[in-house]
N, C-alpha and C positions, 0 to 999 in steps of 0.2 A: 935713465937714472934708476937706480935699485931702489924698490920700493920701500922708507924704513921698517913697515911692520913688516914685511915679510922677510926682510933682515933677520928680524929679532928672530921669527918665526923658524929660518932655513936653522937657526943656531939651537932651538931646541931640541935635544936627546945627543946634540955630539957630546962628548964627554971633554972634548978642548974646542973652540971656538974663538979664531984669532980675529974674523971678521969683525971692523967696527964701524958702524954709518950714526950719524946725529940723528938722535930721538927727535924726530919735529911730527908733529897732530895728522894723522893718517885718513884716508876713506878708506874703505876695504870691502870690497864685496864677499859674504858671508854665507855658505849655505849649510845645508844641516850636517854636512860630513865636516866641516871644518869649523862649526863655531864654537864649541868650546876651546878648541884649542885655538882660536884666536882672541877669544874673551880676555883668556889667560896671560897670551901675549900683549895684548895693547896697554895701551898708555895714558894717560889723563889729555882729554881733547879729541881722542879718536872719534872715527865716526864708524860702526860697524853696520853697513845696512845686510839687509836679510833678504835672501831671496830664495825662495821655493816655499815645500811642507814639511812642516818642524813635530814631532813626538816630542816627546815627552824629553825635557833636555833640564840639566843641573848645570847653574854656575855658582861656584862657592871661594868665600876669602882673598874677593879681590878687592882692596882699598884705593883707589885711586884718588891724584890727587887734586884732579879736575873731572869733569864731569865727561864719561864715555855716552857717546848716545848709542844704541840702538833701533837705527830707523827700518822698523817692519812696516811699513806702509806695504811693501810685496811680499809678506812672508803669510803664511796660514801655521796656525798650530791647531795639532790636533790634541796633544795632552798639553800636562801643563806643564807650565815654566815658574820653575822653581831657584831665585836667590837668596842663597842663606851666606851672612855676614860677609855683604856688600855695600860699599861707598861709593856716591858719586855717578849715578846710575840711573840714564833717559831712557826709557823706550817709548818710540814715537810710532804710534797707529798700532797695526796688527790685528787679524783678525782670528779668534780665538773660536772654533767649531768643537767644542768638547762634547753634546751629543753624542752618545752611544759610551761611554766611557763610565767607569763606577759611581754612583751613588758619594757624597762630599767631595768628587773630586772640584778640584780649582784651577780655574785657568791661571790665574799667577799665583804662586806665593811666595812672599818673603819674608823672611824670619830674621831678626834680628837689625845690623846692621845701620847706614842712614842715607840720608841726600839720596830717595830713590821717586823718581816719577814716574809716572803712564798719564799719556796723553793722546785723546784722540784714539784709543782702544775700542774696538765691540768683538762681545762677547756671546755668543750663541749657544746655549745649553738645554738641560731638561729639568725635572724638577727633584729638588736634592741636591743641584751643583753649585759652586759658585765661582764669581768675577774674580775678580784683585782682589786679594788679602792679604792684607801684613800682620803681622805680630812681632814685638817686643822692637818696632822700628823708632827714629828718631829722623824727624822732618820727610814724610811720607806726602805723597801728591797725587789723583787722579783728577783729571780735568777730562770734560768735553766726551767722556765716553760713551759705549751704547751696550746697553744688558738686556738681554734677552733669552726668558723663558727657565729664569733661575730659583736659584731659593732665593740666593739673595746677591744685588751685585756688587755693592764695596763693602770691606770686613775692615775694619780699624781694632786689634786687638792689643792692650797695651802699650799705644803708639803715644808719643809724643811729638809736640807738633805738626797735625794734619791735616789739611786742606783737603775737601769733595767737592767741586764744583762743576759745573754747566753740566752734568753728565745726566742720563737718560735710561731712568729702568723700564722695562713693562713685561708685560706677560710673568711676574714675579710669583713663586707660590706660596710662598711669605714676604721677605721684606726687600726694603729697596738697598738702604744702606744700615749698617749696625757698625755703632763706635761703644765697644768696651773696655772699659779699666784706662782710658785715657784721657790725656791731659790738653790742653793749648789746640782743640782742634773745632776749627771751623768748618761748617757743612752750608752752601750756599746754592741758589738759583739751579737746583735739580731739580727731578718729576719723575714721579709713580703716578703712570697709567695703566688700565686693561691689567689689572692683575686678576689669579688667577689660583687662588688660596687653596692650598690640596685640606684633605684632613685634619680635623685639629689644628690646623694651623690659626696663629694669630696677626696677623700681618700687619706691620707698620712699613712706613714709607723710610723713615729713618727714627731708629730706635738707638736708647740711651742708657748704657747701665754701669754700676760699680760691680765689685768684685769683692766678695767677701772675705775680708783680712786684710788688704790694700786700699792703703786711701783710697778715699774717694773721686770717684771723677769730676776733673773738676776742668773750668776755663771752656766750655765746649759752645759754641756759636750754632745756631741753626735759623738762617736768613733765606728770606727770598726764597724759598722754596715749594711746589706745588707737588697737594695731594690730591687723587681723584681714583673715583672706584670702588671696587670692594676690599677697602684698605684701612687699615689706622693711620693717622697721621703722623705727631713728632711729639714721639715722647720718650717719657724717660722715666721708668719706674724703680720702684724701691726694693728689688734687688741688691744686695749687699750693702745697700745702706742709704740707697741716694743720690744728688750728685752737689756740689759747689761751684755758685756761681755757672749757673746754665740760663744763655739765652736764648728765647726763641721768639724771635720779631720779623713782623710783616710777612708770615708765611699764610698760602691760599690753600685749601681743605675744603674739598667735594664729597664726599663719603658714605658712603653706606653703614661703618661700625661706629660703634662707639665712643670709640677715643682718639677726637680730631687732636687738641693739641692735650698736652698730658704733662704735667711734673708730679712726682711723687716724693716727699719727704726732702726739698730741694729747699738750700739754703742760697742767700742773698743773690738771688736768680733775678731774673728780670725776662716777662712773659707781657709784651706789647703789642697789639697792631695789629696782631692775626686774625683773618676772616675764618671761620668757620660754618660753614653750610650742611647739610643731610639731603642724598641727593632723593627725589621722588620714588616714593614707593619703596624706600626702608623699614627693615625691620625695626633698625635701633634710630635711636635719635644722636646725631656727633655732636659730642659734647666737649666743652674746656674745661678742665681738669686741673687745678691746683693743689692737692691734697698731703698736711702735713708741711713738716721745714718750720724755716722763720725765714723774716724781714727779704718775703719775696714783693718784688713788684709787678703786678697784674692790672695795667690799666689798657682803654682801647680799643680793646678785640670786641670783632664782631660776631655775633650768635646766632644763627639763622637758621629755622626749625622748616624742611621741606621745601626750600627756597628752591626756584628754578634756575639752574648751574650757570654761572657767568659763561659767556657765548667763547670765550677761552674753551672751557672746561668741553663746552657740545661739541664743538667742529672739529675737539683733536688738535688743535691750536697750541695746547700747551707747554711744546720748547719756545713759543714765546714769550713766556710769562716765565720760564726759567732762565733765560738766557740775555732777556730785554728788560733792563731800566723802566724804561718807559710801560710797561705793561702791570706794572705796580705800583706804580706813582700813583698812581690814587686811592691805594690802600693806606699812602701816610698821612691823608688827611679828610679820611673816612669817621666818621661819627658813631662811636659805638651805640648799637639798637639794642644789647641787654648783654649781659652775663650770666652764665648757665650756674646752677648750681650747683656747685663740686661734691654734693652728698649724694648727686645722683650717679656720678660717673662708677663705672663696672674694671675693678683693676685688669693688669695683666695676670693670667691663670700661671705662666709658666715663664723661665728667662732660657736664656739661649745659652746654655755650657756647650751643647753642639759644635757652635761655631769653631772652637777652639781645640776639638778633637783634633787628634791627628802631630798637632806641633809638638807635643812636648818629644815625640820621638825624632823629629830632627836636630835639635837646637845641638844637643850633647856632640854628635861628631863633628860639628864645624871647627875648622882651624882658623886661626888668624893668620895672616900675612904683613910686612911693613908697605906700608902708601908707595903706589910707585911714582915715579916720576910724570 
């Protein structure tokens, strides 16, 4: 039986093309000489697995009209992979070796576009690089990932509806995750460990900001999540203006700086449940930080000055407590021991326009295409 994708495939560049087989959901084995132009060709359902060493590869203006997966479970990349206004779009595993490569480079980026996930992704860099990042996306996803040795490893810039969960940074030189200028997204059950803060750097584990001249960011979940190290925790400063409606409940905070959990100028937020600790032999004390806004909710949280690290936090244990139920369940019916006082906390010195270098020179050449079948 003729295979349909490669059907489709033997038909592109003839100039007439009388061959016709039924478009039915394809596997196809994919290597680096052949996957863009199989990208191109397939069809909503396809499955394209990947196999070998991927450079640096563009897939652009394919709308599909089911979901193509992606499965790099066997593929390595060594620059990054870049989709710019893309629909419909898994890619499952892959492991991303960007070391040695320019200073902002990204292992993923995509720009524009919607319906795209990574799951089960790691990512191995240096410091200055980053993970997955999207910008200007709609219904964006990384699950379960692993970041290592980056600036920072998920970027949510201007994204609507996005999910960060189970995923795993460490060795970071600043931050774990940064969601800016977006809407409707949840960040859940991840960890900042063993970072590793270059220069000036200000490092949070997952940092939160608007954008000056665009609404505000607003709808943004931050749960279940663990900070430990020489890190900030989960905040969210008063860069551009703010945010609306930002929760951040039952997250665990081990830390060396300042600013374990953090809202800046946040309106009808709601800041519940979270532990906060300063782990032995700090400089600073981590503090919870609620400063400015209206009609936020702040009850709960716990505050604990030099406390000896929950036995999670010692042994290294902690994709436990990001990944397992159970290893927080006792955070939600913990008894708050004091509240810090928010006139002590030390803001953010600087925000992150950084991150967002580089986009605005892709977005303008992408074309559209119609959804394919």
């Amino acid at each position: 039986m003729i295979n349909s994708l490669f059907s489709r495939v033997l038909c592109v560049g003839f100039t007439a093309c009388t061959l016709y087989v039924p478009v039915t959901a394809a596997t196809i084995v994919v290597t680096p000489d052949n996957f863009t132009a199989a990208f191109k060709a397939a069809s909503g359902g396809d499955i394209l697995r990947l196999v070998g060493t991927f450079g640096a590869t563009r897939l652009a203006s394919e709308k599909f009209s089911k979901v193509v997966t992606l499965d790099a479970t066997k593929a390595v990349f060594t620059n990054t992979l870049q989709m710019t206004d893309v629909s419909n779009v898994k890619v499952i595993g892959g492991t991303f070796n960007i070391a040695g490569n320019a200073i902002y480079t990204k292992a993923a980026l995509i720009y524009n576009g919607s319906n795209v996930w990574f799951d089960r992704t790691t990512v191995n860099g240096e410091a200055g690089q980053y993970g997955v990042t999207f910008n200007g996306t709609t219904n964006a996803e990384v699950s379960a990932g692993k970041f290592h040795g980056l600036r920072a490893g998920v970027l949510f810039g201007s994204v609507t509806n996005g999910i960060a969960t189970k995923n795993k940074i460490t060795a970071s030189d600043s931050d774990g995750i940064d969601i800016s200028d977006s809407h409707f997204v949840t960040a859940s059950y991840n960890s900042c460990s063993a970072g590793n803060p270059g220069p000036g750097a200000h490092a949070d584990c997952i940092q939160l900001w608007s954008v000056a001249g665009n609404p505000l960011q607003s709808d943004i979940i931050v749960t279940h999540n663990l900070a430990t190290g020489p890190t900030q925790g989960f905040t969210s400063f008063q860069a551009g203006g703010g945010g609306l409606r930002i929760q951040m409940t039952y997250n665990m905070v081990n830390t060396s700086a300042s600013q374990g959990i953090a809202c800046y100028d946040c309106y009808d937020s709601i800041i519940t449940n979270n532990h906060v600790s300063t782990m032995p032999g700090s400089a600073h004390k981590t503090n919870l930080s609620v400063i400015g806004g209206n009609n936020n909710t702040v009850a709960g949280n716990i505050v604990q000055s030099y406390s000896p690290p929950h036995k999670n936090l010692a042994d290294g244990l902690g994709d436990d407590f990001a990944t397992d139920d159970g290893a927080v369940a006792d955070l939600a019916t913990a008894r708050p021991m004091s509240l810090i006082d928010a006139s002590a906390a030390v803001p953010e010195p600087a925000t992150w326009a950084m991150m967002l270098g580089g986009f605005a020179a892709i977005g303008a050449a992408s074309r559209r295409r119609i959804a394919r079948a």
